[in-house]
MARMARSE-702933 format. One record per atom (N, C-alpha, C, O): atom name; x, y, z; residue in three letters. Coordinates in Angstrom, 1 decimal. Example, Ala and Ser with C-alpha at 12.3 -4.5 7.8 and 13.67 -1.06 7.14 Angstrom:
["N" [13.2 -5.7 7.8] "ala"]
["CA" [12.3 -4.5 7.8] "ala"]
["C" [13.2 -3.3 7.8] "ala"]
["O" [14.2 -3.3 8.5] "ala"]
["N" [12.8 -2.2 7.1] "ser"]
["CA" [13.7 -1.1 7.1] "ser"]
["C" [12.9 0.0 7.9] "ser"]
["O" [13.4 1.1 8.0] "ser"]
end
This chain:
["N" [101.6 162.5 121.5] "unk"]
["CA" [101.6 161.1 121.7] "unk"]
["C" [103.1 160.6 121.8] "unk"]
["O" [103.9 160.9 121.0] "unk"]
["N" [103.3 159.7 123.0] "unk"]
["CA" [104.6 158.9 122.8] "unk"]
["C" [104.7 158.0 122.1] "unk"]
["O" [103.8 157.2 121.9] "unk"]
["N" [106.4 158.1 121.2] "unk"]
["CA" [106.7 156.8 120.7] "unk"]
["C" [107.3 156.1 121.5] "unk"]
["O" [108.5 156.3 121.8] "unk"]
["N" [106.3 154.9 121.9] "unk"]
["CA" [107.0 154.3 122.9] "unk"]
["C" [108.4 153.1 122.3] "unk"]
["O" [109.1 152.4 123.0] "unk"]
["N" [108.5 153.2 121.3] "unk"]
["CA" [110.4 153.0 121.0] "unk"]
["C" [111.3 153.7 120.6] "unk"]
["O" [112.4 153.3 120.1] "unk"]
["N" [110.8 155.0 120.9] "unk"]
["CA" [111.9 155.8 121.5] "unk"]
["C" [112.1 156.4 122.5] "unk"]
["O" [113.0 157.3 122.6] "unk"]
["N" [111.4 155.9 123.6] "unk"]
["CA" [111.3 156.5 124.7] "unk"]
["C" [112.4 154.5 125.6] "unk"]
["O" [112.0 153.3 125.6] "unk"]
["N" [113.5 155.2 126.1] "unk"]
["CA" [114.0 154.2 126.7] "unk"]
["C" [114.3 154.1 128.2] "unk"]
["O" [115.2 154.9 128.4] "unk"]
["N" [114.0 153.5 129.3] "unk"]
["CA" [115.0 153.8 130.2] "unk"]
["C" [116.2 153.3 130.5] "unk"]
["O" [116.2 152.1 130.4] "unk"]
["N" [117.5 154.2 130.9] "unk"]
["CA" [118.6 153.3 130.8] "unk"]
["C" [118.8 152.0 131.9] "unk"]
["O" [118.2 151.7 132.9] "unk"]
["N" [119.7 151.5 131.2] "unk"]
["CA" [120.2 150.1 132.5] "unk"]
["C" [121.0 150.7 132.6] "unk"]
["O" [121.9 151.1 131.9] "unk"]
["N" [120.7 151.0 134.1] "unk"]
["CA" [122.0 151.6 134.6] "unk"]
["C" [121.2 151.8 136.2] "unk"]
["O" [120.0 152.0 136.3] "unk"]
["N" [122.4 151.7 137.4] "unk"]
["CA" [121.8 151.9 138.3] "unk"]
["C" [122.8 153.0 139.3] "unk"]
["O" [124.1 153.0 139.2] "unk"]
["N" [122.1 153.8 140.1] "unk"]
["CA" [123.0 154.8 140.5] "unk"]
["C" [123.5 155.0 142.0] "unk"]
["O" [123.7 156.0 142.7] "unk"]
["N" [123.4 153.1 142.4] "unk"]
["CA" [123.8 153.2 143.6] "unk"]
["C" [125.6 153.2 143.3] "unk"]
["O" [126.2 152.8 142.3] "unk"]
["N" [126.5 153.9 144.9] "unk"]
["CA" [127.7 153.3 145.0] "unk"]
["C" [127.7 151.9 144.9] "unk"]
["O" [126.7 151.2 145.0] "unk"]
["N" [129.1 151.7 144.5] "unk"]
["CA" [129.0 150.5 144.7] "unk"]
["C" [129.1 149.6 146.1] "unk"]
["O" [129.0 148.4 146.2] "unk"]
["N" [129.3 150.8 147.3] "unk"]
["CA" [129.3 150.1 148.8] "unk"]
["C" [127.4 149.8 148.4] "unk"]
["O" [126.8 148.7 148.3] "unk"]
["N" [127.0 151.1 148.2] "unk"]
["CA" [125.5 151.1 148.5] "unk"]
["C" [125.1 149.8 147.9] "unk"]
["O" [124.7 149.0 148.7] "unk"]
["N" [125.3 149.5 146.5] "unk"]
["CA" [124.6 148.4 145.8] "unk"]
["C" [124.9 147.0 146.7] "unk"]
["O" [124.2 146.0 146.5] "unk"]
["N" [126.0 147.0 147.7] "unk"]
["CA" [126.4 145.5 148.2] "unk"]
["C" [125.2 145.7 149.0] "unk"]
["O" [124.3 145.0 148.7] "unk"]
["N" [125.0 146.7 150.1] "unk"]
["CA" [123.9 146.7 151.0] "unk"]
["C" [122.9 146.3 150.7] "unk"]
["O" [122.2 145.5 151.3] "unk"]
["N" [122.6 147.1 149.1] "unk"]
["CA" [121.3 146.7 148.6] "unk"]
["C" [121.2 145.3 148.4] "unk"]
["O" [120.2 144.7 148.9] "unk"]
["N" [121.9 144.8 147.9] "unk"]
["CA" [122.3 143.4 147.5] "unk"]
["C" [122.0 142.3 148.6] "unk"]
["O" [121.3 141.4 148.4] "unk"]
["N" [122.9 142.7 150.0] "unk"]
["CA" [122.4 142.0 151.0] "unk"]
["C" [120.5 142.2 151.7] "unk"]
["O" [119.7 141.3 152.0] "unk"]
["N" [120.4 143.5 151.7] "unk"]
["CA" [119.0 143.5 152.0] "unk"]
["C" [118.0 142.6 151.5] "unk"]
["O" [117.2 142.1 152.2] "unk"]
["N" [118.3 142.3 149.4] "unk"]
["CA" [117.4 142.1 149.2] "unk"]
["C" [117.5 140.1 149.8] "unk"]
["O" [116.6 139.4 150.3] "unk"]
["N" [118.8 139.7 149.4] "unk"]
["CA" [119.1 138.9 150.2] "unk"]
["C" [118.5 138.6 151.6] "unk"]
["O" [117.4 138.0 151.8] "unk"]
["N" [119.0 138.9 152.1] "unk"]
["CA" [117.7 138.8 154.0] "unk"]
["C" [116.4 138.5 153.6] "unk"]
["O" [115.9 137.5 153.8] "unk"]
["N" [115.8 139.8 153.0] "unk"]
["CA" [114.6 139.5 152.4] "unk"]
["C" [113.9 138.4 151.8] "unk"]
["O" [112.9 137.8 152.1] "unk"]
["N" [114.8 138.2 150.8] "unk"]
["CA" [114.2 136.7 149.8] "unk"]
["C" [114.4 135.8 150.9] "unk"]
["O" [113.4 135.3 151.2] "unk"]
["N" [115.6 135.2 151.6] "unk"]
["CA" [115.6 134.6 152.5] "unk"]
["C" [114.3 134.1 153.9] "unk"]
["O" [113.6 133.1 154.2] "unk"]
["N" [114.3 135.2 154.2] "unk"]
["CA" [112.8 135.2 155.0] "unk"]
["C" [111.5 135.6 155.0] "unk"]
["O" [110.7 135.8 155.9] "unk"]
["N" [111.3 135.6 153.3] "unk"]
["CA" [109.8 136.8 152.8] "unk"]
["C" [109.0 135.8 152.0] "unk"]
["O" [107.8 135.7 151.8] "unk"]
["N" [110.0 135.0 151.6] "unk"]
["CA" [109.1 134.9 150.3] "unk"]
["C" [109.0 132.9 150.1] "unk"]
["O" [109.9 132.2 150.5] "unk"]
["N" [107.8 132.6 149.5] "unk"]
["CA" [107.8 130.9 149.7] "unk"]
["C" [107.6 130.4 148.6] "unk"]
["O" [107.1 129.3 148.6] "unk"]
["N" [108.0 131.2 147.0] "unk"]
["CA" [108.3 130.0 145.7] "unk"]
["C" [108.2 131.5 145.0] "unk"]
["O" [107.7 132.6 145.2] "unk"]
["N" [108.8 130.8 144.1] "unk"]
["CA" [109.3 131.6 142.9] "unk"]
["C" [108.8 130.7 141.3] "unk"]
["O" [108.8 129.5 141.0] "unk"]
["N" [108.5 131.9 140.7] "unk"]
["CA" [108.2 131.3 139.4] "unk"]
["C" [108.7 132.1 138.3] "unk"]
["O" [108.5 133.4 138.4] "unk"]
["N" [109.1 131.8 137.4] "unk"]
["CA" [109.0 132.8 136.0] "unk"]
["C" [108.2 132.7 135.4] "unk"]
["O" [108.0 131.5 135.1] "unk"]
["N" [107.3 133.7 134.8] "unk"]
["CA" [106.4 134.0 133.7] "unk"]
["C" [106.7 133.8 132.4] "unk"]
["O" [106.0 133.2 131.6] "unk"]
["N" [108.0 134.3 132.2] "unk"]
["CA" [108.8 134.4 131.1] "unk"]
["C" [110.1 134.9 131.3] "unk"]
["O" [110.4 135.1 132.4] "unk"]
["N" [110.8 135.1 130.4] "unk"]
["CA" [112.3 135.8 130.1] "unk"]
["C" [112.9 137.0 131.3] "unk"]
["O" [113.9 137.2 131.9] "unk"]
["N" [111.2 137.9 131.0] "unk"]
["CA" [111.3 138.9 131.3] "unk"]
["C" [110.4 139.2 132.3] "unk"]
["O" [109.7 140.2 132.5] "unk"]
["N" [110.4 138.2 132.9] "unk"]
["CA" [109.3 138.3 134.4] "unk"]
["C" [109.2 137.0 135.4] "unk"]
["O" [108.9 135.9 135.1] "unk"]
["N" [109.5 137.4 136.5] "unk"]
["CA" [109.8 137.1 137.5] "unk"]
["C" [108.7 137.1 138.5] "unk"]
["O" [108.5 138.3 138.6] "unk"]
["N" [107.8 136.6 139.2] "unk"]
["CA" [106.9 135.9 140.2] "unk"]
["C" [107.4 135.3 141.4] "unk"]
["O" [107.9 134.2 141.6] "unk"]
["N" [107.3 136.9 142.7] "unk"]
["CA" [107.9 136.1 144.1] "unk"]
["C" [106.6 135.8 144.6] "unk"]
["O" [105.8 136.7 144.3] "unk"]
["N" [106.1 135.0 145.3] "unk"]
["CA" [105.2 134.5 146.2] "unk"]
["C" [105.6 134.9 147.7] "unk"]
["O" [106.7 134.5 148.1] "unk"]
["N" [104.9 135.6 148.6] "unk"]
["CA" [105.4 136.2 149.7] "unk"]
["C" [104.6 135.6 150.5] "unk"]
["O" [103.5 135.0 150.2] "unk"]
["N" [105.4 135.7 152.1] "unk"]
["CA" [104.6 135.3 153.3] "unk"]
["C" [103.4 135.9 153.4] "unk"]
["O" [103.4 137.0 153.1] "unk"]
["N" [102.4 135.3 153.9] "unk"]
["CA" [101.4 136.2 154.4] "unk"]
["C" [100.9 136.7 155.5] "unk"]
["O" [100.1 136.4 156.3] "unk"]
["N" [101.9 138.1 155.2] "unk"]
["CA" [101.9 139.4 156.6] "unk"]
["C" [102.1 140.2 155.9] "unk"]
["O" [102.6 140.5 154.8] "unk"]
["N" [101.4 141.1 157.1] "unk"]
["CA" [101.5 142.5 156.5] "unk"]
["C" [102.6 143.3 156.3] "unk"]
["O" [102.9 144.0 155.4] "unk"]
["N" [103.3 142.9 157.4] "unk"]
["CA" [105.1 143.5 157.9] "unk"]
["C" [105.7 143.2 156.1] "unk"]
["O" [106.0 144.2 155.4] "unk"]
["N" [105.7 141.8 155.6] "unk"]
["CA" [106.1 141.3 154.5] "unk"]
["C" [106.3 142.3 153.5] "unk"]
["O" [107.3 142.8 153.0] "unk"]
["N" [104.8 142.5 153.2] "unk"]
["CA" [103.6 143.2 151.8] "unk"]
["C" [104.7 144.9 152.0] "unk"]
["O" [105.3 145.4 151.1] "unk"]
["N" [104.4 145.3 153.2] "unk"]
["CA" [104.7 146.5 153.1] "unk"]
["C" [106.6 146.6 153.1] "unk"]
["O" [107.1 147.7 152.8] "unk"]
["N" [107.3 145.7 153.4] "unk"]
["CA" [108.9 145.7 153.5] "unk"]
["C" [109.0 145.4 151.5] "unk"]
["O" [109.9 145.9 150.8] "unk"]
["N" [108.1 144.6 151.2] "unk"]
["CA" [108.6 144.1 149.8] "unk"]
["C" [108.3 145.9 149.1] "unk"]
["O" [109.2 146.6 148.8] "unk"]
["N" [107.4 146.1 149.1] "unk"]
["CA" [106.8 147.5 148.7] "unk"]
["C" [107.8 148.8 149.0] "unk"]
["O" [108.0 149.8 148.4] "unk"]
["N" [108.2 148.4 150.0] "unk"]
["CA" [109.5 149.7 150.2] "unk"]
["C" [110.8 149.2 149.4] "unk"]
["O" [111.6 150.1 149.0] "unk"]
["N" [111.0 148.1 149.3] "unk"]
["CA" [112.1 147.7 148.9] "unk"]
["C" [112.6 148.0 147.4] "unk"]
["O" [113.6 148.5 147.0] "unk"]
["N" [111.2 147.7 146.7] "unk"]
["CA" [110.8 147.9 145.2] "unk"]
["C" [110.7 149.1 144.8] "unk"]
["O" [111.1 149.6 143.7] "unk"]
["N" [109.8 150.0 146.4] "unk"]
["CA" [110.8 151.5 146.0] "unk"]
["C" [111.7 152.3 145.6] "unk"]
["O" [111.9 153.2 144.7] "unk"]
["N" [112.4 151.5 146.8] "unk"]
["CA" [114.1 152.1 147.0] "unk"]
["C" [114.2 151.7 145.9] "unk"]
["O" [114.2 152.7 145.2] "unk"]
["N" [114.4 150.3 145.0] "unk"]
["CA" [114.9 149.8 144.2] "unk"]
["C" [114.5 150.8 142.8] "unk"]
["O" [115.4 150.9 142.0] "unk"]
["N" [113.3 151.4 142.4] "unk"]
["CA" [113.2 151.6 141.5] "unk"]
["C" [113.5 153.4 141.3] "unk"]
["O" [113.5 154.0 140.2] "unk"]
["N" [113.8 154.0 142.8] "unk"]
["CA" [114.5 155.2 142.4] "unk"]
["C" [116.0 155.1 141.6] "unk"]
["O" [116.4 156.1 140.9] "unk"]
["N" [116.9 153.7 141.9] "unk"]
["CA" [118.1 153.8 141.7] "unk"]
["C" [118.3 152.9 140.0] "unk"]
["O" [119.1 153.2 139.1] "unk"]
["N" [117.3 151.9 140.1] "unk"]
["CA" [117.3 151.3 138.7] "unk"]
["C" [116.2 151.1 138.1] "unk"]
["O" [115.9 149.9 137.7] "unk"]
["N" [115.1 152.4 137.6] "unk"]
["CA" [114.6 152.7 137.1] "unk"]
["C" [113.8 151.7 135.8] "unk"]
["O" [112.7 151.8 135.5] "unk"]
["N" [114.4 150.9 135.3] "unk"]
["CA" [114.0 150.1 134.3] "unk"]
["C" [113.5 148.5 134.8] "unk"]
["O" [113.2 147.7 133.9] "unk"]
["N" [113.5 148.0 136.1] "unk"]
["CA" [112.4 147.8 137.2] "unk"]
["C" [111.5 148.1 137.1] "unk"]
["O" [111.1 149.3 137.2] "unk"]
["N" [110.7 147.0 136.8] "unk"]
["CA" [108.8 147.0 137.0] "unk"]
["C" [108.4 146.8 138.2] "unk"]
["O" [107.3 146.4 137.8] "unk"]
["N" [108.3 146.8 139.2] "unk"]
["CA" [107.9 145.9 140.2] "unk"]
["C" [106.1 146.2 140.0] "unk"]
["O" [105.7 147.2 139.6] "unk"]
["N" [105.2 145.0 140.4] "unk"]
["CA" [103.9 145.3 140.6] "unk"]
["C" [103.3 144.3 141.8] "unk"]
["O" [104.0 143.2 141.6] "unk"]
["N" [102.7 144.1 142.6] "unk"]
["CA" [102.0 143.6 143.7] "unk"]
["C" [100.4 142.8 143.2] "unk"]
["O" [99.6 143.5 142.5] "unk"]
["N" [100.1 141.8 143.6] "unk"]
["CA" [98.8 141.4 143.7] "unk"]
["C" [98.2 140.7 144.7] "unk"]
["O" [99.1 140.5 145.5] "unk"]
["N" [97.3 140.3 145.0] "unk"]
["CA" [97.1 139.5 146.1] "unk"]
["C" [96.2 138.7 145.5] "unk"]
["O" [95.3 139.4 144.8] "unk"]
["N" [95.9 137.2 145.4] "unk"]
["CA" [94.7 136.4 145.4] "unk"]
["C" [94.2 135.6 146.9] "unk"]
["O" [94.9 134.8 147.5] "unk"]
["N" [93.4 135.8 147.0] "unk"]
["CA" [92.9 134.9 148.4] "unk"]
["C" [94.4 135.3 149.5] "unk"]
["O" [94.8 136.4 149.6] "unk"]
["N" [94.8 134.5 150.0] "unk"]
["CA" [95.9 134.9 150.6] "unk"]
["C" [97.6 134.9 150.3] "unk"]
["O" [98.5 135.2 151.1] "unk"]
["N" [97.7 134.5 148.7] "unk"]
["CA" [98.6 134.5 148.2] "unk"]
["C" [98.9 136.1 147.8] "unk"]
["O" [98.2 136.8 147.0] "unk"]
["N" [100.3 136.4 148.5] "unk"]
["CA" [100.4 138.1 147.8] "unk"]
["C" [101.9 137.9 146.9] "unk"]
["O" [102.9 137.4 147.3] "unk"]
["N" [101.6 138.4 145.7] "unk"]
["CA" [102.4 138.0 144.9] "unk"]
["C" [103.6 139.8 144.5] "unk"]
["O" [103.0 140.8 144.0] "unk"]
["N" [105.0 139.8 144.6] "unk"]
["CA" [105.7 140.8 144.1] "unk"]
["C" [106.3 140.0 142.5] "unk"]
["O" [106.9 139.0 142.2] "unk"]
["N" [105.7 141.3 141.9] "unk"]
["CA" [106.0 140.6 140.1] "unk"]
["C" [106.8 141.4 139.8] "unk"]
["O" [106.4 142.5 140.0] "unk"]
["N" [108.4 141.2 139.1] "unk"]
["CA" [109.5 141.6 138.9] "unk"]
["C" [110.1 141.8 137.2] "unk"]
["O" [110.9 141.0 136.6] "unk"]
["N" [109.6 143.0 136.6] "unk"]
["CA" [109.9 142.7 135.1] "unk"]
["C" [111.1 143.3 134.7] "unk"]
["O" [111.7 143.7 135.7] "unk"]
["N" [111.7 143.5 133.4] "unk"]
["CA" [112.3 144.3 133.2] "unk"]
["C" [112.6 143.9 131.6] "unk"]
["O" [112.2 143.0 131.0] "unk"]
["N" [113.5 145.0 131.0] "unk"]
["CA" [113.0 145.3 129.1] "unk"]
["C" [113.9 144.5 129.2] "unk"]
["O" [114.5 144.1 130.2] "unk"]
["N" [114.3 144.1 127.5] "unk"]
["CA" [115.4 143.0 126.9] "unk"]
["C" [116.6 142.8 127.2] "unk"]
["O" [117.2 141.7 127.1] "unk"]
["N" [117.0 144.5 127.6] "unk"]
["CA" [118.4 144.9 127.6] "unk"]
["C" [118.4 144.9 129.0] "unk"]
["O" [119.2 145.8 129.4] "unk"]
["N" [117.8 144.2 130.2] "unk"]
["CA" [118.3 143.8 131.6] "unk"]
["C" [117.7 142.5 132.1] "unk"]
["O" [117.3 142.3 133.2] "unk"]
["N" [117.6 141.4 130.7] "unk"]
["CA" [117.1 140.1 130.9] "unk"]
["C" [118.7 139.4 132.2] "unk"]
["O" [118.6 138.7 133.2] "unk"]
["N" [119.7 139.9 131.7] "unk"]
["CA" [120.6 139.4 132.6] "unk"]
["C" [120.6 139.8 133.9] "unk"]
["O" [120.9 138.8 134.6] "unk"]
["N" [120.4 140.9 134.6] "unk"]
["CA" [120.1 141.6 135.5] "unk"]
["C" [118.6 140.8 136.2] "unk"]
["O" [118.5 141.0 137.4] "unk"]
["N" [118.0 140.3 135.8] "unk"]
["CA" [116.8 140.1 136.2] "unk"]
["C" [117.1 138.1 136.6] "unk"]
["O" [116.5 137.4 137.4] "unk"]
["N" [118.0 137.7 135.6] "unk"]
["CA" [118.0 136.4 136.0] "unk"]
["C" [119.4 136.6 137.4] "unk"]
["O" [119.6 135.6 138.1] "unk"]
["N" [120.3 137.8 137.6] "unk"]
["CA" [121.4 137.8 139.1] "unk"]
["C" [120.1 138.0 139.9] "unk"]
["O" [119.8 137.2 140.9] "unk"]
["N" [119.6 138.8 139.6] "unk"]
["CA" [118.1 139.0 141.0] "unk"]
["C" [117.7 137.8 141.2] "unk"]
["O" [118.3 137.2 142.1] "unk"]
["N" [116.7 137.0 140.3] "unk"]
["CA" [116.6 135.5 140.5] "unk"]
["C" [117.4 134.8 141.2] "unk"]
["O" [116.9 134.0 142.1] "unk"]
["N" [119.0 134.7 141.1] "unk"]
["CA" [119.4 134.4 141.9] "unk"]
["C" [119.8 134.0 143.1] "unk"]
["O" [120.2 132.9 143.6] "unk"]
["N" [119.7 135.8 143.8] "unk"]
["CA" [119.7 135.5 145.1] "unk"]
["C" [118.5 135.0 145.6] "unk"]
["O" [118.5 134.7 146.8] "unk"]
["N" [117.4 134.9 145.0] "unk"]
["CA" [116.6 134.4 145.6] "unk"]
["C" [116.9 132.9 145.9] "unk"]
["O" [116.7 132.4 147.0] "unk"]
["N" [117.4 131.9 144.6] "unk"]
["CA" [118.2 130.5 144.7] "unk"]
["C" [119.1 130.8 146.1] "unk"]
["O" [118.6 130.4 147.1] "unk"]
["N" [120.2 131.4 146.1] "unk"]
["CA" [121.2 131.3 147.2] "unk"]
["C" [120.7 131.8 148.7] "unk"]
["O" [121.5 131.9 149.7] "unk"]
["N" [119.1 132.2 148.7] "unk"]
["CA" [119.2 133.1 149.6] "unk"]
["C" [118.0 131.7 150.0] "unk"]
["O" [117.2 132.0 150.9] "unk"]
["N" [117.9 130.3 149.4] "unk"]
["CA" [116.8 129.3 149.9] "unk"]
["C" [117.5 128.3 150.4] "unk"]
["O" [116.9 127.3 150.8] "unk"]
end
């Protein structure tokens, strides 16, 4: 059985730092043209509301990918109600700040 408080993953992400600007602008473009309201759940959770397309669903889905081979401590999870498809964005205590720069660009990218 895991102890799940000892089991941590680090904040830490293992793009270059050229790579992280890309990533940075990608996700940028993205939030820009993907997504139509934002909400927080809490502290530690983040609610994008996406267009409704499929091109969208599956670009956010690769994104959250890429994103979680390099920064691991990234929740991402997907849902859909009626036609609302929602990308849900968490992360642990120790990358509450990291999660409100992401929030961010979503502000600068509207």
């Amino acid at each position: 059985m895991w102890d799940t408080e000892s089991v941590r993953i680090p904040i830490a992400c293992t793009l270059s730092a050229e790579d992280a600007d890309e990533r940075v602008n990608e996700w940028r473009e993205f939030l820009s043209s993907s997504t139509t309201s934002v909400d927080w759940v809490n502290e530690h959770h983040l609610r994008l509301h996406l267009r409704n397309q499929t091109s969208v669903l599956e670009h956010a889905a690769d994104l959250a990918r890429r994103e979680q081979v390099c920064c691991a401590f990234f929740d991402f999870s997907f849902e859909t109600i009626a036609d609302d498809h929602v990308m849900s964005v968490q992360v642990p205590a120790d990358a509450l700040s990291i999660l409100q720069d992401f929030a961010a660009l979503v502000a600068r990218s509207s």
